[in-house]
Each structure stands twice: as structure tokens, then as C-alpha cells.
NUMARLUM-411610 format. One record per residue: residue number from 1; residue in one letter; x, y, z of N, C-alpha, C in turn. Coordinates in Angstrom, 2 decimals, decimal comma, always signed. Layout:
<rs>
[NUM; 'A'; [X; Y; Z]; [X; Y; Z]; [X; Y; Z]]
...
</rs>
This chain:
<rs>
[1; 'X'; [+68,78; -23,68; -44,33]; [+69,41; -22,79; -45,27]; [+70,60; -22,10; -44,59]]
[2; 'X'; [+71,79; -21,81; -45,55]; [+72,83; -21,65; -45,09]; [+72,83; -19,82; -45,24]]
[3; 'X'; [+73,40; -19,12; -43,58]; [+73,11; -17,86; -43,61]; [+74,45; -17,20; -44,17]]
[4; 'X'; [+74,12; -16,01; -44,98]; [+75,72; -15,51; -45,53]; [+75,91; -14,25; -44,46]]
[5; 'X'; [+77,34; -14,84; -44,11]; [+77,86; -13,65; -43,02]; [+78,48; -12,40; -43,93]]
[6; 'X'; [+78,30; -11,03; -44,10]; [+78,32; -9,88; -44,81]; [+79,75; -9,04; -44,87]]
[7; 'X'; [+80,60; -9,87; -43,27]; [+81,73; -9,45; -43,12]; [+82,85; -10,64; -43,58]]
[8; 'X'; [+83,69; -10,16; -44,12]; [+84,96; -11,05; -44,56]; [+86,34; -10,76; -43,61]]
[9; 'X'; [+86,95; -11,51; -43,37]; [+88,29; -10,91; -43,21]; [+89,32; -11,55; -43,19]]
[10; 'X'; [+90,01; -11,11; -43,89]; [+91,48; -11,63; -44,82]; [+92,59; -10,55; -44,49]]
[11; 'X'; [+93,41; -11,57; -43,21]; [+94,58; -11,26; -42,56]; [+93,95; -9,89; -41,43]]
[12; 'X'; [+94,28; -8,82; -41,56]; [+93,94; -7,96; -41,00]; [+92,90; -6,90; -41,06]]
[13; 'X'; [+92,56; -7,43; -42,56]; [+91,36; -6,48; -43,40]; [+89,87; -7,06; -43,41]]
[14; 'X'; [+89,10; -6,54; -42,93]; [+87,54; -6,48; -42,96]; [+86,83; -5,82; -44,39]]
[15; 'X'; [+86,12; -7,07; -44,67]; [+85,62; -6,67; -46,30]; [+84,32; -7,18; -46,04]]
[16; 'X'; [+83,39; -5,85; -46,29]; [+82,19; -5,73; -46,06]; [+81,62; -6,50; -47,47]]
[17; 'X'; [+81,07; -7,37; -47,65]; [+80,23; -8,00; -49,12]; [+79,38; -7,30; -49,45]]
[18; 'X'; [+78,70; -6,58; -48,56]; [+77,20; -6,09; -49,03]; [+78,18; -4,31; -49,98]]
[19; 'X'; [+79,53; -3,94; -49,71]; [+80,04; -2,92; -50,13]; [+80,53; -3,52; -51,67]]
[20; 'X'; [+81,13; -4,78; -51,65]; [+81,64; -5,41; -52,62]; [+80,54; -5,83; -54,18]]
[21; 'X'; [+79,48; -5,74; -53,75]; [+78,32; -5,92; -54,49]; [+77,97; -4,93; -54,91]]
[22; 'X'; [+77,90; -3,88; -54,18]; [+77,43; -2,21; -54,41]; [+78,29; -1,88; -55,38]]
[23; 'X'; [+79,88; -1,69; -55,40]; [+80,82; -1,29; -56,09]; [+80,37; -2,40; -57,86]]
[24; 'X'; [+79,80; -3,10; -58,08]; [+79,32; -3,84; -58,97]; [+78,22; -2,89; -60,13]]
[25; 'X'; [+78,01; -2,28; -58,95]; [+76,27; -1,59; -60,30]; [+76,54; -0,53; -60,74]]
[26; 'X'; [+76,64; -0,28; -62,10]; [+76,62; +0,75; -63,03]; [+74,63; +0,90; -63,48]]
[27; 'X'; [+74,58; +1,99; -62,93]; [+72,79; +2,53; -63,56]; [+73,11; +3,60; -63,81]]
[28; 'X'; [+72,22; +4,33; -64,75]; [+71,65; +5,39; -65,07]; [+71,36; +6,26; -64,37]]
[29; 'X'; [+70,83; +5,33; -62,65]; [+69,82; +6,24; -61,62]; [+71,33; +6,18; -60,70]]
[30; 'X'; [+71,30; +7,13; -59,97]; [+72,46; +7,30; -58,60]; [+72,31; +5,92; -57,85]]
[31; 'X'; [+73,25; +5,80; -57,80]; [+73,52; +4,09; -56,83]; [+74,25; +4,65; -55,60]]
[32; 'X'; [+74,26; +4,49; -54,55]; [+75,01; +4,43; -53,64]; [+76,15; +3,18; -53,67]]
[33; 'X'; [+77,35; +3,55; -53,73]; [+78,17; +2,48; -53,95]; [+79,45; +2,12; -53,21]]
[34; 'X'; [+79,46; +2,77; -51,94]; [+79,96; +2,65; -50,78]; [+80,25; +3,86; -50,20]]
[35; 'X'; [+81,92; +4,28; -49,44]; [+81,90; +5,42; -49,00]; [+83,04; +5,91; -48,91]]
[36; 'X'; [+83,00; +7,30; -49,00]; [+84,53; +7,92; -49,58]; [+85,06; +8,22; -48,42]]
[37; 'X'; [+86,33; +8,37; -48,76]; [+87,72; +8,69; -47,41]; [+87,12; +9,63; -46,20]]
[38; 'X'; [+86,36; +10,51; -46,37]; [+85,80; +10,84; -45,28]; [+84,50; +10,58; -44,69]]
[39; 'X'; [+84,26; +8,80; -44,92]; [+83,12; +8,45; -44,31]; [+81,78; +8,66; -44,98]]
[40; 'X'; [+81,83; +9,97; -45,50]; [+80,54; +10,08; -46,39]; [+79,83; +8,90; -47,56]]
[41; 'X'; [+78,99; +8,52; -47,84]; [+78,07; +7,69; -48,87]; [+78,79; +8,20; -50,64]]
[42; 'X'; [+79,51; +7,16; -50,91]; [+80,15; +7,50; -51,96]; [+78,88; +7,20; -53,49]]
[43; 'X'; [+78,89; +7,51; -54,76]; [+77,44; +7,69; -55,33]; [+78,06; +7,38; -56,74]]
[44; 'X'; [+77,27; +6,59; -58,04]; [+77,61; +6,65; -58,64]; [+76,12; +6,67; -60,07]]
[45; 'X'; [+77,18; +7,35; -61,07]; [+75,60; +7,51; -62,13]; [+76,28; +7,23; -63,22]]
[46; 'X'; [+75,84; +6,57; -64,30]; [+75,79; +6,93; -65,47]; [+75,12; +7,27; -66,83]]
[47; 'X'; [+76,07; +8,30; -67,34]; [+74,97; +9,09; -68,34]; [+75,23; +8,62; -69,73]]
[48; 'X'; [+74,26; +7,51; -70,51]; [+74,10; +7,05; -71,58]; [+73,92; +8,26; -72,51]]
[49; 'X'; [+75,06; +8,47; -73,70]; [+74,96; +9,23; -74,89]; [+74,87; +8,70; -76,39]]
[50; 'X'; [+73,72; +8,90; -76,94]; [+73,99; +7,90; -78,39]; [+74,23; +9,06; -79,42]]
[51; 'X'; [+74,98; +9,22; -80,41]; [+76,30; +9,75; -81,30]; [+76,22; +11,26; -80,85]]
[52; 'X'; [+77,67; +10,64; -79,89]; [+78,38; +11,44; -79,39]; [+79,68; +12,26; -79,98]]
[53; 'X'; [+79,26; +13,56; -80,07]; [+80,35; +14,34; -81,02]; [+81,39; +15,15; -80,26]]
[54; 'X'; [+82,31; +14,74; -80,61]; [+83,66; +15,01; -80,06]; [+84,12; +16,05; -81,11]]
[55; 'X'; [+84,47; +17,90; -81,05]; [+84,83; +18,58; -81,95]; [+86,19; +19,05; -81,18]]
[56; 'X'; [+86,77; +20,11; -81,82]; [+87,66; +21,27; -81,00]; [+87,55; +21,95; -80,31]]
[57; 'X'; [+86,13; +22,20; -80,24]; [+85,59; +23,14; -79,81]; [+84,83; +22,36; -78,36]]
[58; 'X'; [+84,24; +23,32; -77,04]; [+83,77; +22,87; -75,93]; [+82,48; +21,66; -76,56]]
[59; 'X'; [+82,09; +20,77; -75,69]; [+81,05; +19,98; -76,13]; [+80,36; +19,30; -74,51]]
[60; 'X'; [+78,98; +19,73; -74,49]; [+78,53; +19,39; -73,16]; [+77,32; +18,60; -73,22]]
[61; 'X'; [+77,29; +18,00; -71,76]; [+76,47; +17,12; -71,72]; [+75,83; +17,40; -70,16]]
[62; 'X'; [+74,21; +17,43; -70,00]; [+73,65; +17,71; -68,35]; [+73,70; +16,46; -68,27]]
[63; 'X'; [+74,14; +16,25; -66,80]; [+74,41; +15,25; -65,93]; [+73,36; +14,94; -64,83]]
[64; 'X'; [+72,83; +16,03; -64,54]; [+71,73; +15,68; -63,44]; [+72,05; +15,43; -62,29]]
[65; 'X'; [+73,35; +15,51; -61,50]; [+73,41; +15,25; -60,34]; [+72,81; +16,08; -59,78]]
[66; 'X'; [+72,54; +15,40; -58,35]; [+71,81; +16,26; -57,35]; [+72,51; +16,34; -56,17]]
[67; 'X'; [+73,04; +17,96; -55,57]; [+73,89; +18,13; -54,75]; [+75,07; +17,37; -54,74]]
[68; 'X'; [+75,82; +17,39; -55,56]; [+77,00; +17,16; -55,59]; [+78,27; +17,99; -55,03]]
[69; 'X'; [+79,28; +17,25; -54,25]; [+79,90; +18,07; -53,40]; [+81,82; +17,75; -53,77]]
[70; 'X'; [+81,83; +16,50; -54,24]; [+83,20; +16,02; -54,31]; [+83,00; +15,74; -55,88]]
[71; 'X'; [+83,65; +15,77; -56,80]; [+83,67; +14,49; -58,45]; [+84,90; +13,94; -57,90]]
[72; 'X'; [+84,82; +12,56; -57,60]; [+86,32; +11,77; -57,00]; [+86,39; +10,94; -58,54]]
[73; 'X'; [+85,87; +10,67; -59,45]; [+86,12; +10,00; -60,88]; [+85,07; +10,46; -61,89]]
[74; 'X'; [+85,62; +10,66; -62,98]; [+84,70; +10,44; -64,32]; [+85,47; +9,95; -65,18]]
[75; 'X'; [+84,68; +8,87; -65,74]; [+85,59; +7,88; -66,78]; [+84,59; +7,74; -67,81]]
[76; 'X'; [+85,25; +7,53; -69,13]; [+84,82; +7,75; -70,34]; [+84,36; +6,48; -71,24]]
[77; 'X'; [+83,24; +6,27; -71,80]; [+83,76; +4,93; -72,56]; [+83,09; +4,60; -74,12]]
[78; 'X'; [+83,77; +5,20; -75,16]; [+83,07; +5,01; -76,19]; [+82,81; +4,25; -77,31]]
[79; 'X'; [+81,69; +3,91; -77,80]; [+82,26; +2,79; -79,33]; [+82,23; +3,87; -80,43]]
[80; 'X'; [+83,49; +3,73; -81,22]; [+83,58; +4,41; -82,53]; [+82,40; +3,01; -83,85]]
[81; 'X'; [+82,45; +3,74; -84,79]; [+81,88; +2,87; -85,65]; [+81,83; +1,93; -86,67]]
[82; 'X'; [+83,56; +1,33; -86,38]; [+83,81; -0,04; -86,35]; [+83,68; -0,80; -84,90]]
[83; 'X'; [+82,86; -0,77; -84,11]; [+82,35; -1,71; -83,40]; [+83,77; -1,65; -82,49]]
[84; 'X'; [+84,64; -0,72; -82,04]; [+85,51; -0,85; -81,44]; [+85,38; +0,15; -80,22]]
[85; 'X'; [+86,11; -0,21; -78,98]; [+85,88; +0,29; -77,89]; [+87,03; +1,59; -77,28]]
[86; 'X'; [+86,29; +2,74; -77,20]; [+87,77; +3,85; -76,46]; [+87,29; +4,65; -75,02]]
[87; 'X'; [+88,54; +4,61; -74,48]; [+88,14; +5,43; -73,54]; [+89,15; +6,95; -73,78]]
[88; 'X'; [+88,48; +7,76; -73,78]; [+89,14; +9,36; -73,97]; [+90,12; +9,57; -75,05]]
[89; 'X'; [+89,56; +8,57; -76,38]; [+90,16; +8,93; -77,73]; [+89,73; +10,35; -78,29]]
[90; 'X'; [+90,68; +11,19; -78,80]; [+90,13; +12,20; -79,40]; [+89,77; +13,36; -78,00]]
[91; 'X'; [+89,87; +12,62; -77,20]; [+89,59; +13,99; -75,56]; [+90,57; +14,13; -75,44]]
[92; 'X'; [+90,91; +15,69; -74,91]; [+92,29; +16,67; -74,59]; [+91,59; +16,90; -73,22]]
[93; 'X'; [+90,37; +16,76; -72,68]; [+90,08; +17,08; -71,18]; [+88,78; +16,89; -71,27]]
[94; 'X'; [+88,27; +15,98; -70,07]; [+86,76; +16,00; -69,73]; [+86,69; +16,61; -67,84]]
[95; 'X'; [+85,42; +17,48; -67,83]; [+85,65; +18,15; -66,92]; [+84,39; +18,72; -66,02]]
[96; 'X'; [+83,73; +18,43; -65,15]; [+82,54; +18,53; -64,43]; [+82,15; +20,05; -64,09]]
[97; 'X'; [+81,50; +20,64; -64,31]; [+80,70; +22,09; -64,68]; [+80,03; +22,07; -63,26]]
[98; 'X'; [+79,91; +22,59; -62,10]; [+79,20; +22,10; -61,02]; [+77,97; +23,39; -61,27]]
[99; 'X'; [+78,39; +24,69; -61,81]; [+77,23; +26,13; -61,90]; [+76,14; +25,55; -63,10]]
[100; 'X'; [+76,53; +24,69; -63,95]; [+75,36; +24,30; -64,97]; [+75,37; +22,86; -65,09]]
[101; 'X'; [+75,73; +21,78; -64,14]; [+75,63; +20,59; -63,62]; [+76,11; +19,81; -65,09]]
[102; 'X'; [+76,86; +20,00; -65,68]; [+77,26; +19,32; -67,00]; [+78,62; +19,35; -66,87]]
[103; 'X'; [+78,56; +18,06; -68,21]; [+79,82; +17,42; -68,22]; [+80,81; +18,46; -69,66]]
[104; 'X'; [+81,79; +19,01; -69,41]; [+82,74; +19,43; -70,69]; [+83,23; +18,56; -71,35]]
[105; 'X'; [+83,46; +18,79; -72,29]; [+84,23; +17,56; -73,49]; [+85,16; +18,50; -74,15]]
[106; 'X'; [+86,45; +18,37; -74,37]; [+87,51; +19,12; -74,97]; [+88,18; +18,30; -76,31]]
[107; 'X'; [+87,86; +18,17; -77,76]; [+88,35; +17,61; -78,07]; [+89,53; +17,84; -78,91]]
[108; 'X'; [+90,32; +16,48; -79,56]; [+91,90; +17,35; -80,55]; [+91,14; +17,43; -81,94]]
[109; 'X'; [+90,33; +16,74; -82,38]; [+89,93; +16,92; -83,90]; [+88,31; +16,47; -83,52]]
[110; 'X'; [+87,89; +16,27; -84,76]; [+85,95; +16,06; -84,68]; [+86,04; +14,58; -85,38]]
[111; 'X'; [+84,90; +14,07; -84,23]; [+84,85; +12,65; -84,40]; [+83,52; +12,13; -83,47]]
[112; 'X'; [+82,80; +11,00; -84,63]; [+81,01; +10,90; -83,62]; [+81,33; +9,47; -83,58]]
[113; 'X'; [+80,69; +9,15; -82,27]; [+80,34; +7,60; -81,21]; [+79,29; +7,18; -81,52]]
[114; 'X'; [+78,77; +6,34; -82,32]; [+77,30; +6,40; -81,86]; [+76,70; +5,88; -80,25]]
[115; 'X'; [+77,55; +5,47; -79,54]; [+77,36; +4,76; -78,04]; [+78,49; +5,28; -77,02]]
[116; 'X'; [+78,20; +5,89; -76,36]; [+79,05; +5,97; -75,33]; [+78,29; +6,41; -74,03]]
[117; 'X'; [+79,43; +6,28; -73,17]; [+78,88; +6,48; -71,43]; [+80,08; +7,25; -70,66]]
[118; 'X'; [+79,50; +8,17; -69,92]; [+80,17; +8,97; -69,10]; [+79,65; +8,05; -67,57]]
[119; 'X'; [+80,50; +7,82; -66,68]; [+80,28; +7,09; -65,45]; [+80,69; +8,54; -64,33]]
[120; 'X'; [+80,48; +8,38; -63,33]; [+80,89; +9,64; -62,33]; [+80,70; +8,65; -60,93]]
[121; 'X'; [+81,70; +9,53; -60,33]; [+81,23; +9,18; -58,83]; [+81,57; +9,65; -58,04]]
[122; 'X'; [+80,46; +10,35; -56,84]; [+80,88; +11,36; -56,60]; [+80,45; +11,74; -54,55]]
[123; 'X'; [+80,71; +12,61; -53,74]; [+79,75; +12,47; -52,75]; [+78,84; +13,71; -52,58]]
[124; 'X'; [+77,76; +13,97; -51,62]; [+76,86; +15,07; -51,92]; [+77,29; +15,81; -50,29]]
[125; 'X'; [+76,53; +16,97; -51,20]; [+76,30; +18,32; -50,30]; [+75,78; +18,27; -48,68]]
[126; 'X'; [+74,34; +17,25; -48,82]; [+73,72; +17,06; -48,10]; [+73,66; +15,58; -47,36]]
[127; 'X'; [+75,03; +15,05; -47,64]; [+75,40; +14,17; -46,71]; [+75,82; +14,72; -45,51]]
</rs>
């Protein structure tokens, strides 16, 4: 059986596979999914919302991270209900709450998803 070597390298750059695979998984549960600019264990979660209401007014969602220290991304992704796909339609700002571990939603008018996902990724406290 043929053994797979984990390191790549193309020209001058070293590309770890076992990092390239990691960067692949979107879960629910915290993934470790490589590691951010300062070395630390970079982390990623996502939080499944089914009809998701987007008003004028603030709109939140608990996230559940645990010790979170950096938010380096949160990206948005919703289906409206023609079966069509948006990311931050109808959002004027989405925005990470770290004192009540939730996500803000800012929207321009009122409008419901029945499916969407908030993704994050982020590094911790206690790295």
C-alpha cells in the first residue's frame, strides 16, 4: 500500500494536506481548521438557523463559542423562499457580541429565510 506523504511543496511553499482537508469541514461542533497568523489553532463553527428574521431593528442569535479571543470571519448564507441563495441580503451589519456570546443582525427592511447559516472562525482565549 502506497503511503501518503502530508507535506507538499510547490516551488518554495510547503502545503501541509492534513491543513488542506481541515480547511474543508463546515460542522455545527468547533472544528479546528488550521492556524491563525500568530500561530495559534485557528477554529471554526457553524450555527444552523431555520426562518430567520431579518427586521430594522437589532436581531440576535447565541453562538456558543467557548473562549473566544479573535472573530477573524463571519460569513452569512441564506435561502429566501424561492429556493434562492444570499449572502448578507437585507443586512446593514452582522456583528459578534463577545459579553452575551451572540451574533447581531442589523437589518434595512424585514424579511424571513427559512434556512440559513452563520459560519465563524475564530481563535481562543485559552490557546
Amino acid at each position: 500500500m502506497a503511503k501518503l506523504n502530508k507535506d507538499l511543496q510547490i516551488g518554495n511553499t510547503n502545503i501541509n494536506l492534513e491543513t488542506v482537508v481541515n480547511n474543508c469541514i463546515y460542522s455545527t461542533a468547533e472544528q479546528i481548521i488550521g492556524k491563525w497568523i500568530n500561530n495559534k489553532p485557528l477554529y471554526r463553527k457553524v450555527i444552523s438557523i431555520s426562518n430567520l428574521v431579518i427586521t430594522t431593528s437589532l436581531t440576535t442569535y447565541p453562538v456558543g463559542l467557548i473562549n473566544p479571543d479573535k472573530i477573524v470571519k463571519i460569513d452569512l448564507s441564506m435561502r429566501y423562499s424561492n429556493n434562492h441563495w444570499f449572502t448578507f441580503w437585507h443586512l446593514t451589519d452582522i456583528t459578534y457580541d463577545p459579553i452575551n456570546n451572540k451574533i447581531l443582525l442589523y437589518g434595512d427592511s424585514t424579511a424571513t429565510f427559512p434556512e440559513a447559516y452563520i459560519i465563524i472562525e475564530y481563535t481562543k482565549t485559552t490557546d
